[in-house]
N, C-alpha and C positions, 0 to 999 in steps of 0.2 A: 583425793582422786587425781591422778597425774592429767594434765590438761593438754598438752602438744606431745609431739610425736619426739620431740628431746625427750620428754619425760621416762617415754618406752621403749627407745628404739635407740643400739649402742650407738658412737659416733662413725663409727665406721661402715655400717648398716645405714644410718641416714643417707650417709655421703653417698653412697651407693642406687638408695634410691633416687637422689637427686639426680646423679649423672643419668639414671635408666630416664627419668622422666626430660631431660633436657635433649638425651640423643631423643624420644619419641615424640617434643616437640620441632625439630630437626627435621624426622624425616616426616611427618606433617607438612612443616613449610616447602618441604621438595616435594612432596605430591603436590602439592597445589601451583608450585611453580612448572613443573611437570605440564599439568593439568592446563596451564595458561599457557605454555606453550604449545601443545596438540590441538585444543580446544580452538573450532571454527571461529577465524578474526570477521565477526560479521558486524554489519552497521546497519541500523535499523529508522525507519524513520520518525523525526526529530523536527522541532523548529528552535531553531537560535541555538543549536546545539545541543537543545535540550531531547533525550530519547523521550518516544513518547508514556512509557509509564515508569517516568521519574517521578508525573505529579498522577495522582489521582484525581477521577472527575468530582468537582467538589472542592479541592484544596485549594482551586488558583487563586491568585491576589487580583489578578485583573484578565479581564476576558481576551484582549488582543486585537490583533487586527483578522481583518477578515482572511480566509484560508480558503485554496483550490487545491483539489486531492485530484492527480494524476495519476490511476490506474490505466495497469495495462495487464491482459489475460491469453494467453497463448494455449486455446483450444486444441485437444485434440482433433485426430483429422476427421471420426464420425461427427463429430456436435458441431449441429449449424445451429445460430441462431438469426441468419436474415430473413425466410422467409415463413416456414410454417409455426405461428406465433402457436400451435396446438403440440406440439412435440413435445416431449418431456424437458431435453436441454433447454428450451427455450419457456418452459411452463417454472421449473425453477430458478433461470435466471432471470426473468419479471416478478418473481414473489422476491426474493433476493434485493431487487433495486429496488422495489417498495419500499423493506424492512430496512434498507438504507436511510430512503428520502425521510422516513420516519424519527432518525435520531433528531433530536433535540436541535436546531440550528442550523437544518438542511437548509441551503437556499437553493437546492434545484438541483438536477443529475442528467444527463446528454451523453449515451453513448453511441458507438458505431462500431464496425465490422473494418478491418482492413482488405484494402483492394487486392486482386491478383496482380495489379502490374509493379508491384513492390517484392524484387525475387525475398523469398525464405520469410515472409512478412503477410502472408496470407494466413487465415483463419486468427487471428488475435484481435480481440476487442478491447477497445480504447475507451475508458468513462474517464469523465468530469464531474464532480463534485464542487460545488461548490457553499461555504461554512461561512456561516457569519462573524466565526472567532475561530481563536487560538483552543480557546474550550468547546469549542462545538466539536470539533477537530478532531480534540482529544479524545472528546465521549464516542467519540466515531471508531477509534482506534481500538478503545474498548469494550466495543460492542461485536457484535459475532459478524458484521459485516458481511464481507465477502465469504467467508469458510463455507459456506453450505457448498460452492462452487469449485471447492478444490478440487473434487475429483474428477472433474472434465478438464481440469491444465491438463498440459505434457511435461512444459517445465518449469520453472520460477512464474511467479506475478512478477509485477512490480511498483509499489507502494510510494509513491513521492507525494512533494507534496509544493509549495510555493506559498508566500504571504501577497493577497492584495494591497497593492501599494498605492495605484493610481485609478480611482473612479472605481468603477464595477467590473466583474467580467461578464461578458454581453453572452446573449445566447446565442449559440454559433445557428441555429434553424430555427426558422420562425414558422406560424401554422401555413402562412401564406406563401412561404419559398421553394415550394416542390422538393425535390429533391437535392441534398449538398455534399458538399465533399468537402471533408478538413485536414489539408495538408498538415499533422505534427511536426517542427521543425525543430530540430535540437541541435545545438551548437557546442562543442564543449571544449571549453580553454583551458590552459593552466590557469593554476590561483594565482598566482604573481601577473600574470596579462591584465587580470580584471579584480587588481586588492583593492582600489579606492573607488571612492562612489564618480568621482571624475570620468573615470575607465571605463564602467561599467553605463557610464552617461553616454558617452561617446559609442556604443556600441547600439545602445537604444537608439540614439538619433538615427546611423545607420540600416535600423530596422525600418525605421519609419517613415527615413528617404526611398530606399526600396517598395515598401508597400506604396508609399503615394506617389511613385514611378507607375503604376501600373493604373493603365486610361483605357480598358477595356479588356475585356477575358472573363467576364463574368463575376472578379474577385468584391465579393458582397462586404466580407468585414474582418479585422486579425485584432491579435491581443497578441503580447507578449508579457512571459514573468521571468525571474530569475527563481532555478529550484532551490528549494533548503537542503543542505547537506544533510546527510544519513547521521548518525551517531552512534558510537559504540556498545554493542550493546553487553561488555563488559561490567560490573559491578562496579568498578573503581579505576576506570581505564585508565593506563598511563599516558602519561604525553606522547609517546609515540603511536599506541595505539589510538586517540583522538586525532594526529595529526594525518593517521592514513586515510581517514574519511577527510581531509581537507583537500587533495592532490589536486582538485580540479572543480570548475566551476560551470555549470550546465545554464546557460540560456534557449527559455524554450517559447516558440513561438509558433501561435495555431491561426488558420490560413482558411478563412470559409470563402468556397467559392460556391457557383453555380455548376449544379452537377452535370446539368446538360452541355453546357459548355466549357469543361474544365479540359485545360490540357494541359498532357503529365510533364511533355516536353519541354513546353511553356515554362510551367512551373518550375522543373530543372534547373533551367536557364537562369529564372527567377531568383533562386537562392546562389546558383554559383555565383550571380552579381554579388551577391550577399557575403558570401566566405572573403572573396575577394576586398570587399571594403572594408573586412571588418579588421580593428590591429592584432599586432602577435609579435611576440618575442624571436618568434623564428619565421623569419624571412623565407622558408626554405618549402616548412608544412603547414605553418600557421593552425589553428583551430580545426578542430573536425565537427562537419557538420554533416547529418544524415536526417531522413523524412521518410514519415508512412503515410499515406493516404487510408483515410478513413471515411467509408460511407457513412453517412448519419441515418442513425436508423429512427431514433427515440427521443423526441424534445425535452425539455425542461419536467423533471418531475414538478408534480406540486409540492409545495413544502410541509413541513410537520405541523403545522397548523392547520392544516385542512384534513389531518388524518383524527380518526377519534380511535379510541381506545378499545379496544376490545375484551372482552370478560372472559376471558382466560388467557395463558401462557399459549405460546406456541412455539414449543423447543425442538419437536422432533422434525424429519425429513417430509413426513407422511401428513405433516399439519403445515408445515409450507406449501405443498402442492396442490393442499384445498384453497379453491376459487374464495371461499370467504371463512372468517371476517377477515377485514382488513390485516395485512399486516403490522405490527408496529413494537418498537422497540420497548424496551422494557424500562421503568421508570428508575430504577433501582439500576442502573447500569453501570456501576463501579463493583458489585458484586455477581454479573452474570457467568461469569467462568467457575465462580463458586456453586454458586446454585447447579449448573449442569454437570459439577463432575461431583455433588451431592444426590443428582439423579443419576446418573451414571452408576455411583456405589449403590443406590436401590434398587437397580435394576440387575446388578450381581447378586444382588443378596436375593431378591426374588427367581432368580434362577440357580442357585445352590438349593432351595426349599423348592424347588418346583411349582411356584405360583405360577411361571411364566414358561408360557413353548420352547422360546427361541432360545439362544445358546448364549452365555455370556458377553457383551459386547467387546471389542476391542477398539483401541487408538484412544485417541483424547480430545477434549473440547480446546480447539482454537480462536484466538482473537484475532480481529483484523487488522493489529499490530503487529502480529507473529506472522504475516504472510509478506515478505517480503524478499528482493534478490536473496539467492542463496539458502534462505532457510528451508523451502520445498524439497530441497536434493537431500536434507538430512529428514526426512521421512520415508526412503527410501526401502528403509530396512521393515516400516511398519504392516502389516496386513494391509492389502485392500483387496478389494472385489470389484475386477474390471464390468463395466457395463455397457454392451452394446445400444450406444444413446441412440444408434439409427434404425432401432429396430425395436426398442421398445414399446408394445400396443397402447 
């Protein structure tokens, strides 16, 4: 019985088929180069270069050092969430930072509201996260986090992140400090101003002569970190798509004062000192540096150790916004994207058979890794169902 395709097929037929098979691996490699070219150059967030689901939770060799997660959420213009803690926007974004504090490694969560007196920078909230590891981090990334919250943006989140290097990061309100306000301060160089640890010394020290310049005005306590760059979230990035996430290096430093006596002016002032001392390759523009003031609304969560578990699942929209049980994240949380878009398919299937009223669902289940600059705008095309937040009973 003739065994290869020499056996059956003339020489000139082979040949033939070879060449068809080689042009169709041909223009394979051109769709996909194609495809690399067109395809959104996004960068996602990462520590040490690393994207965050390179590693799965579970796989890491070592936990890391401790992590501060820098979100920021840019509300549409109905959804308030400073005052009426009853409101719908605001009943899901407290189940939400629950479901947060509850991952595995939470050391705490402090958000706030940005002020009016910052133009184009009103209605966005600002959270703190703060991770005992590298892997807390992680599991955080792959957890539903933030997503219940998407649909009250306008436009991008934004997901960063920092490693603690030096002591702890302190809690910017304490129960006993009234009311605060936390200047965010971002600084952003080129990478070549600040490649060595030298450079990037010399920039700290500047911070910290600046803060202990200031002998009255309320200013309670600052921390500063340096961010982790983004990382490609390419399969196989090349070196130049790795080095576009390199361009620039973000120093960012948060600023608690006394709400009563905070002034914006003051502060201004305060940082221009700031740009001023700090070095730069160009004489001319030096670093850019800009600030939001943020109310503090919400102290320190407690951590995942004081939350207990609850006996059942709570995936949907409709089980978040029940007052109990607790929320808390899922233990299995390296497979919760699977598990919801395996209820997702049950819940089409139940509506092709008619078990169920409602209409098929649409969209898909996201992680708190997939929300970051950029990626929101490519949802654009998806269904949604606008919701008047300020008016719902």
């Amino acid at each position: 019985m003739p065994g290869t395709i020499q056996d059956v097929v003339p020489e000139h037929l082979r040949l033939e088929i070879e060449e068809i098979r080689r042009q169709q691996r041909e223009r394979q490699l051109e769709w996909q180069r194609e495809a690399r070219r067109t395809a959104p150059k996004l960068h996602g967030p990462a520590v040490d270069g690393v994207l965050w689901n390179r590693i799965r939770p579970g796989d890491e060799t070592t936990e890391g050092p401790p992590i501060l997660s820098i979100l920021e959420f840019p509300l549409q213009p109905d959804v308030e969430l400073d005052d009426d803690v009853a409101a719908p926007a605001r009943t899901l974004w407290d189940a939400t930072v629950q479901y947060v504090a509850s991952v595995p490694g939470c050391g705490g969560i402090e958000w706030g509201t940005t002020t009016g007196m910052d133009d184009g920078l009103a209605g966005r909230v600002v959270c703190l996260v703060r991770w005992e590891s590298v892997a807390a981090w992680r599991r955080f990334q792959y957890s539903m986090g933030f997503s219940p919250v998407v649909g009250a943006l306008v436009v991008d989140c934004s997901n960063r992140c920092a490693k603690v290097v030096r002591g702890g990061v302190p809690s910017f309100g304490g129960e006993g400090d009234g009311e605060t306000v936390v200047d965010v301060v971002s600084v952003v160089f080129d990478t070549g101003d600040v490649a060595t640890v030298e450079q990037r010394g010399t920039v700290e020290e500047r911070w910290e002569a600046v803060m202990g310049s200031v002998v009255d005005g309320g200013l309670r306590r600052s921390y500063a970190v340096w961010l982790e760059n983004n990382a490609s979230t390419f399969a196989e990035p090349t070196p130049e798509e790795i080095a576009a996430g390199l361009t620039s290096a973000v120093f960012m430093g948060f600023v608690a004062w006394d709400g009563e006596r905070y002034d914006s002016r003051r502060a201004e002032e305060l940082y221009t000192n700031l740009r001023a001392s700090l070095p730069s390759s160009d004489s001319d523009n030096g670093p850019v540096i800009s600030r939001k003031a943020v109310r503090l609304i919400k102290h320190a969560q407690p951590p995942y150790s004081q939350h207990t578990q609850p006996v059942a699942p709570h995936n949907s929209l409709a089980s978040i916004l029940k007052p109990d049980p607790t929320r808390q994240c899922s233990a299995d949380i390296g497979n919760v994207a699977k598990r919801a878009n395996e209820a997702l398919a049950s819940s089409i299937r139940d509506a092709r058979v008619r078990t169920r009223l409602f209409p098929a669902p649409r969209g898909s289940f996201m992680l708190q890794g997939e929300l970051f600059e950029g990626k929101i705008r490519l949802l654009q095309g998806e269904p949604y169902v606008t919701c008047p937040w300020g008016s719902v009973p």
